[in-house]
C-alpha positions in Angstrom: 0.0 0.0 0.0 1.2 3.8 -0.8 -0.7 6.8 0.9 -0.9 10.4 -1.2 -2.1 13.6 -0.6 -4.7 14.9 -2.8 -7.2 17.6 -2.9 -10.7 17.6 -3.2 -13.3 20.1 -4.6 -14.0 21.8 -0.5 -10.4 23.1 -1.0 -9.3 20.1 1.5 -6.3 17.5 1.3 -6.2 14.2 2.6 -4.5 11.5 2.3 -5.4 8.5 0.1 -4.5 5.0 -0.1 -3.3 3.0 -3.2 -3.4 -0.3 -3.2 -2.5 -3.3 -6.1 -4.7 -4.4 -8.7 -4.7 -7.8 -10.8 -1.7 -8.1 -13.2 -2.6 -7.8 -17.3 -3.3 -11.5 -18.6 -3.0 -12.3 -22.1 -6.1 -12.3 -24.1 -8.0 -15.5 -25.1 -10.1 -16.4 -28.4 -12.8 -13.6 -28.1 -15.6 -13.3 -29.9 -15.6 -9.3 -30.5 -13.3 -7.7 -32.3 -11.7 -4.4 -29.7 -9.6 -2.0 -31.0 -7.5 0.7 -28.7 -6.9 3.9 -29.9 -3.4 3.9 -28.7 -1.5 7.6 -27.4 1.7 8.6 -28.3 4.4 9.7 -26.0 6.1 12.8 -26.5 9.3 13.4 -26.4 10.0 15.4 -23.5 13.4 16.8 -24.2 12.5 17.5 -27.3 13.2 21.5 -28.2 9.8 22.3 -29.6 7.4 24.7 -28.2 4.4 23.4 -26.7 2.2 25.7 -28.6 3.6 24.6 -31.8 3.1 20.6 -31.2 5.9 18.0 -30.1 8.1 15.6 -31.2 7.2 11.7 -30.5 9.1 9.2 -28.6 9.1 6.5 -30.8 10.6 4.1 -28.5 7.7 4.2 -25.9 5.1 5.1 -28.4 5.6 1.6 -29.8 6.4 0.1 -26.6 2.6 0.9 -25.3 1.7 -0.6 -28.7 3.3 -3.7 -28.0 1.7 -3.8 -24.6 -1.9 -3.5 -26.0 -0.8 -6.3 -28.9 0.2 -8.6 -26.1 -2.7 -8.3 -24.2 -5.3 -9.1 -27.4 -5.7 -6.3 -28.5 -5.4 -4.5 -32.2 -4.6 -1.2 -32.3 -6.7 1.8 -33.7 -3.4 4.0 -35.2 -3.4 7.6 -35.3 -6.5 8.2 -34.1 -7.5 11.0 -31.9 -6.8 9.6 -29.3 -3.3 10.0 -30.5 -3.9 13.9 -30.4 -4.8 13.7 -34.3 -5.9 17.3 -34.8 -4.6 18.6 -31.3 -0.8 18.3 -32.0 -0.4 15.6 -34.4 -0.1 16.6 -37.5 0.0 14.2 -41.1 3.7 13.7 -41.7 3.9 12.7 -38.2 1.2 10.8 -38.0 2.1 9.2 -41.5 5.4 7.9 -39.7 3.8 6.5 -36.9 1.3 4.5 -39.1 4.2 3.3 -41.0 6.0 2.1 -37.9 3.1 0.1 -36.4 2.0 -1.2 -39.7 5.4 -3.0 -40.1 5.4 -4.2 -36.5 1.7 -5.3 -36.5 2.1 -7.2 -40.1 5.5 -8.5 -39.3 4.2 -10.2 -35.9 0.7 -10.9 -37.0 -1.4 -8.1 -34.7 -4.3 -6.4 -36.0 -4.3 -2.4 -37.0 -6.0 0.0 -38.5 -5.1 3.2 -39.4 -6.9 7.3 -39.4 -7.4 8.9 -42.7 -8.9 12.3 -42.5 -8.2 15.6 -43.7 -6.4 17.0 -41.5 -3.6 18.7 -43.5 -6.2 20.5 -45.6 -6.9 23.8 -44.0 -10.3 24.9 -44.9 -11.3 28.1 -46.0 -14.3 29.9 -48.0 -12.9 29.1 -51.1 -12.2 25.5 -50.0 -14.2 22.7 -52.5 -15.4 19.4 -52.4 -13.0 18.3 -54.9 -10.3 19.6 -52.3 -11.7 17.7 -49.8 -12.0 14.3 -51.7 -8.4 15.1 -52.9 -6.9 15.2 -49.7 -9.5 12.4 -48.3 -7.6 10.5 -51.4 -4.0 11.3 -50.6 -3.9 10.5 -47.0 -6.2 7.0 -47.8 -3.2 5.9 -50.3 -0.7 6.8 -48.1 -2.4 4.5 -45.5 -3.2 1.5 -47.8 0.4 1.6 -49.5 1.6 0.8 -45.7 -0.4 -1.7 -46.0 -3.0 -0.7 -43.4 -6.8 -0.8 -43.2 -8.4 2.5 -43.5 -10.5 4.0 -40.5 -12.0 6.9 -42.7 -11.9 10.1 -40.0 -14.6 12.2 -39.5 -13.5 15.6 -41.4 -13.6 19.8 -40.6 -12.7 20.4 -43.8 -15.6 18.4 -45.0 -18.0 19.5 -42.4 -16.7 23.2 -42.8 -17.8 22.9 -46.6 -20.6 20.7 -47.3 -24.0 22.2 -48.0 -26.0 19.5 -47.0 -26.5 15.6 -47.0 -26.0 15.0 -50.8 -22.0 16.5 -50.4 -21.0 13.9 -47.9 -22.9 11.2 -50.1 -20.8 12.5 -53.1 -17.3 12.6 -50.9 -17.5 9.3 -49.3 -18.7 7.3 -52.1 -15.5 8.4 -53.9 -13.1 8.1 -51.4 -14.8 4.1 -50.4 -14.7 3.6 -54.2 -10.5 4.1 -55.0 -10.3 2.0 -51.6 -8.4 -1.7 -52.1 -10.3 -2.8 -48.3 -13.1 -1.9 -46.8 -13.2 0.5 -44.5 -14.2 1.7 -40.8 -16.1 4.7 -41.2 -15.7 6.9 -37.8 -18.2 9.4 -37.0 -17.0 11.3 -34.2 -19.1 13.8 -32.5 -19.1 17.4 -31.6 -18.8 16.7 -27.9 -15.7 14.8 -28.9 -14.9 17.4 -31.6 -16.5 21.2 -31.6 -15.9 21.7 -35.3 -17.6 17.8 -36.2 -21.2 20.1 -35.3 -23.8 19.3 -38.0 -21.8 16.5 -39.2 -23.5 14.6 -42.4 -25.6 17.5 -42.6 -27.8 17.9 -39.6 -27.6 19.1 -36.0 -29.9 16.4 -35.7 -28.3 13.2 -35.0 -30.9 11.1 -35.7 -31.5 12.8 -39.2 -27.3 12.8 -39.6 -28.1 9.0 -38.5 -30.4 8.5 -42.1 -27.6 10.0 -44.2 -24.8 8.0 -42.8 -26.8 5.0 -43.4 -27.5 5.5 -47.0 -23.6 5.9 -47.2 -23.3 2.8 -46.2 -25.9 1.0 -48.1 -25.1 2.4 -51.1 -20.9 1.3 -50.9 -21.4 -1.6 -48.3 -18.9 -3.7 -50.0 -16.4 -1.0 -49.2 -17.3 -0.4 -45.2 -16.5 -3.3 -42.9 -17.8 -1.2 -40.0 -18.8 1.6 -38.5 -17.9 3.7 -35.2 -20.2 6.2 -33.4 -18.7 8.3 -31.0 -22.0 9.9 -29.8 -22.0 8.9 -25.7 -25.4 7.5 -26.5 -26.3 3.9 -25.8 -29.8 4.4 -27.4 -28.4 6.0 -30.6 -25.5 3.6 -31.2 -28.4 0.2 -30.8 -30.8 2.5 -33.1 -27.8 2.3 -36.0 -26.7 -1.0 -35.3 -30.2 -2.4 -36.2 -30.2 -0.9 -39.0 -26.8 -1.4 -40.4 -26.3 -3.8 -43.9 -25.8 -7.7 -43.0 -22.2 -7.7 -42.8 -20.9 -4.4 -42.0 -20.1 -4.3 -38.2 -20.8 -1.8 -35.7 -17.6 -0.8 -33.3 -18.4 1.1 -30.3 -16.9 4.6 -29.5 -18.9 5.3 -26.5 -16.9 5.7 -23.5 -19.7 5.6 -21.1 -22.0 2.9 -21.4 -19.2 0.3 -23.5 -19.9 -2.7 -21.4 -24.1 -2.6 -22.4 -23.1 -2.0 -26.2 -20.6 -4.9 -26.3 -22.6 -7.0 -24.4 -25.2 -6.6 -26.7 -28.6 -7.8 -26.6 -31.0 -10.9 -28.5 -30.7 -8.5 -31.8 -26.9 -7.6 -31.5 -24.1 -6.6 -30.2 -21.1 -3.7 -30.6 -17.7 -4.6 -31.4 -15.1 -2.3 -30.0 -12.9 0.9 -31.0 -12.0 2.7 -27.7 -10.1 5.2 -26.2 -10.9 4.1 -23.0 -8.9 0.3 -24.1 -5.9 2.4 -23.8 -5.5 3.0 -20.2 -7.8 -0.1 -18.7 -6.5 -2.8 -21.3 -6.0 -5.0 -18.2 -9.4 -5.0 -17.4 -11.1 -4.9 -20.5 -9.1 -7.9 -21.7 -10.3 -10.0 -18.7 -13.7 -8.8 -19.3 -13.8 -9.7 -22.9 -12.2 -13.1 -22.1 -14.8 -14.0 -19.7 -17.6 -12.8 -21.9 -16.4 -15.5 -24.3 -16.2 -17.8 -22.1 -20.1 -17.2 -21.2 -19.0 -16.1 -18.3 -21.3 -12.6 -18.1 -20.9 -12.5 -14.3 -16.7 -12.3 -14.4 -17.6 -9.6 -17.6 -19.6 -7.5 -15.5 -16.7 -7.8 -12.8 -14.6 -6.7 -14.7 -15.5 -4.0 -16.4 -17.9 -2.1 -13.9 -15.0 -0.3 -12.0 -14.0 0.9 -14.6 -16.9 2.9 -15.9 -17.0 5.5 -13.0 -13.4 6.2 -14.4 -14.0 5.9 -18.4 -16.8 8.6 -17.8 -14.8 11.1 -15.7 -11.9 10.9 -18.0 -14.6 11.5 -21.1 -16.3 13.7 -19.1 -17.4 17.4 -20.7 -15.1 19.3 -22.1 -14.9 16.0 -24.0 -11.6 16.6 -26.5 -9.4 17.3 -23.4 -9.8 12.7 -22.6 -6.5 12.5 -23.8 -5.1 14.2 -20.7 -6.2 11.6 -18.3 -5.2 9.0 -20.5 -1.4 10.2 -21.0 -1.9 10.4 -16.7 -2.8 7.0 -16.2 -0.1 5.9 -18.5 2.5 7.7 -16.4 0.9 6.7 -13.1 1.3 2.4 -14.6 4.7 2.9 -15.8 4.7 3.0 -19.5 6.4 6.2 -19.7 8.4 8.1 -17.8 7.3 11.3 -17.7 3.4 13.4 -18.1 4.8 15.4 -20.7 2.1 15.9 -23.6 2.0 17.3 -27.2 1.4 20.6 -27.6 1.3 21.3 -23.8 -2.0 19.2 -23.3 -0.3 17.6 -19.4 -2.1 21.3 -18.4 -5.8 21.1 -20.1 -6.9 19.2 -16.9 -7.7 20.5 -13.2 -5.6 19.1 -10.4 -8.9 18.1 -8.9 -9.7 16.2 -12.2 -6.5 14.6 -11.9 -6.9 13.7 -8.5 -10.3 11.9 -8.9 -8.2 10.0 -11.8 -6.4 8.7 -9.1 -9.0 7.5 -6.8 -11.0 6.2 -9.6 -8.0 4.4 -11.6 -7.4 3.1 -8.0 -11.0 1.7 -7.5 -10.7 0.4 -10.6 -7.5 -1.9 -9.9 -5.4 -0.1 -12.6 -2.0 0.7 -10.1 -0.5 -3.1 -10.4 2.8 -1.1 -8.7 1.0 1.5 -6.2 5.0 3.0 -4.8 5.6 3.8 -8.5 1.7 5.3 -9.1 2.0 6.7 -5.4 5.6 8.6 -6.5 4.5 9.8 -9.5 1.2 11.0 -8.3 3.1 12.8 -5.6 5.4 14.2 -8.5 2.5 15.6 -10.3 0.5 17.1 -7.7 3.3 18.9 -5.8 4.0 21.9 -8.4 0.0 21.8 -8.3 0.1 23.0 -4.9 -0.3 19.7 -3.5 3.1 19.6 -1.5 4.7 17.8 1.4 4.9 13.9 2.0 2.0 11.8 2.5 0.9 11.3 6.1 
């Protein structure tokens, strides 16, 4: 056990207790399919200016990869999860697809890889044709790696279109030069500001219709699709309606276990953020769910939901903070050093119900190293002096 001070919102500190959780196990033969959207570790010597982005460190960046591979996991590459769009940009991000495409090929693992838009810059003159040609270039890029496509939600796109009929005509020519199927990834505004009004409605459900006939009309080029809208109801409403054949992944960081569960008319495979930092537990969870065992499932992953939804909770697009913390706080990098400064878009209270939930969760397998670093990370907080 390891005792910490932290705060809490009266203006109070008090010390709190750490104790050990379960040791990662090695995934069996389940039967969903889970993607993590993996981080990346920045390079913390790195002489770059926060406000300008960062430089990765590639060694620990495909460490954590490694980590998630082991465990049974594929990895979701370059996602946002990765800071895509918040400090990543393309040629970066381009590198590190190449560099886990050759690990994951080379040693069997599944990946797949975020295409977007990202180095397109929209403006009013901005058109279509620029969007699909820079939807084009980044999707060849990924394929000639010789990675599966996870088409990205896109500003430019969104910034442009007039209405449903545009993103009709832009995906169905992007999913047409494709050699693979695709995941299609629509992430929302909560998740994403400038994604408002994506497919062409503020109105989810009426967004929901378009995106559908998308995918009817190229289903032979989507494998799957994954919603990012933190709505159970929403994401089963879809799923019922998708093609026979094209899958449904789950981007809902609050109510996963229900949606990959699943009910007597489906279920959700999985494409998660959340995989990143509780791949320990999810991995025992999904083993037990195959092995009918719904009881151990529910075990395993109900601890962890208190946490998945404070990490996700509003303003959404800062997640990545808590998710860089927890990875600090389990020792797969040595430092909570972000790109582009993002170690700071989080209250020390935030952080320090990250550590009691992580903790209730069974996350610190090592609670002197979480308790040390912890300490490290509150003190210039104002959180100083040794635990009592």
């Amino acid at each position: 056990m390891a005792e910490v001070l932290l705060p809490d919102a009266s203006g109070r500190i008090a010390p709190f207790t750490l104790t050990a959780g379960p040791l990662p196990a090695k995934g069996g033969q389940w039967n969903r399919i889970a993607y993590a959207a993996a981080h990346v570790v920045a390079d913390p010597f790195s002489d770059i200016d926060p406000g300008i982005g960062g430089a990765v460190d590639w060694e620990r960046t495909m460490g954590f990869r490694r980590h998630l591979w082991s465990l049974g996991f594929g990895v979701a590459e370059a996602m946002d999860t990765a800071q895509r769009g918040m400090g990543l940009d393309w040629p970066t991000s381009l590198e590190l697809i190449r560099r886990s495409v050759a690990e994951a090929r080379a040693d069997g693992h599944l990946i797949a890889c975020g295409a977007g838009t990202d180095h397109l810059l929209p403006t009013p003159e901005t058109t279509l044709d620029e969007v699909i040609e820079a939807y084009a270039m980044q999707c060849a890029a990924v394929e000639a790696t010789g990675g599966r496509v996870i088409l990205m939600a896109s500003r430019a796109l969104c910034a442009v279109a007039k209405g449903p009929e545009d993103y009709g005509r832009v995906y169905g020519s992007i999913l047409g030069q494709l050699a693979q199927p695709a995941i299609l990834h629509w992430l929302g505004e909560m998740f994403d500001p400038a994604l408002a009004g994506y497919w062409g409605s503020g109105d989810h459900m009426q967004a929901m219709d378009t995106c559908l006939q998308v995918i009817a009309e190229n289903a032979d080029k989507v494998d799957g699709i994954k919603i990012s809208l933190l709505s159970a109801e929403k994401e089963v409403s879809m799923r019922r309606r998708l093609p026979a054949g094209v899958k449904m992944y789950t981007g809902d960081d609050f109510n996963y276990p229900e949606l990959i569960a699943g009910d007597d008319q489906g279920y959700s495979h999985a494409l998660l953020g959340i995989f990143d930092p509780i791949a320990g537990a999810a991995a025992r969870a999904l083993t037990a769910l195959a092995a009918g065992d719904r009881a151990g499932y529910d075990a395993a992953f109900a601890p962890t939901v208190p946490l998945s939804r404070h990490v996700f909770r509003a303003p959404t697009r800062f997640y990545k903070t808590g998710v860089v913390f927890l990875a600090y706080l389990t020792g797969h990098q040595d430092h909570f050093t972000m790109i582009a400064g993002q170690e700071s878009a989080r209250s020390t209270l935030h952080l320090a119900e990250v550590v009691r939930l992580a903790n209730a969760a069974g996350l610190f397998t090592d609670p002197d190293l979480a308790a040390a670093r912890v300490r490290a990370v509150m003190a210039p907080r104002g959180v100083g002096g040794a635990a009592c």
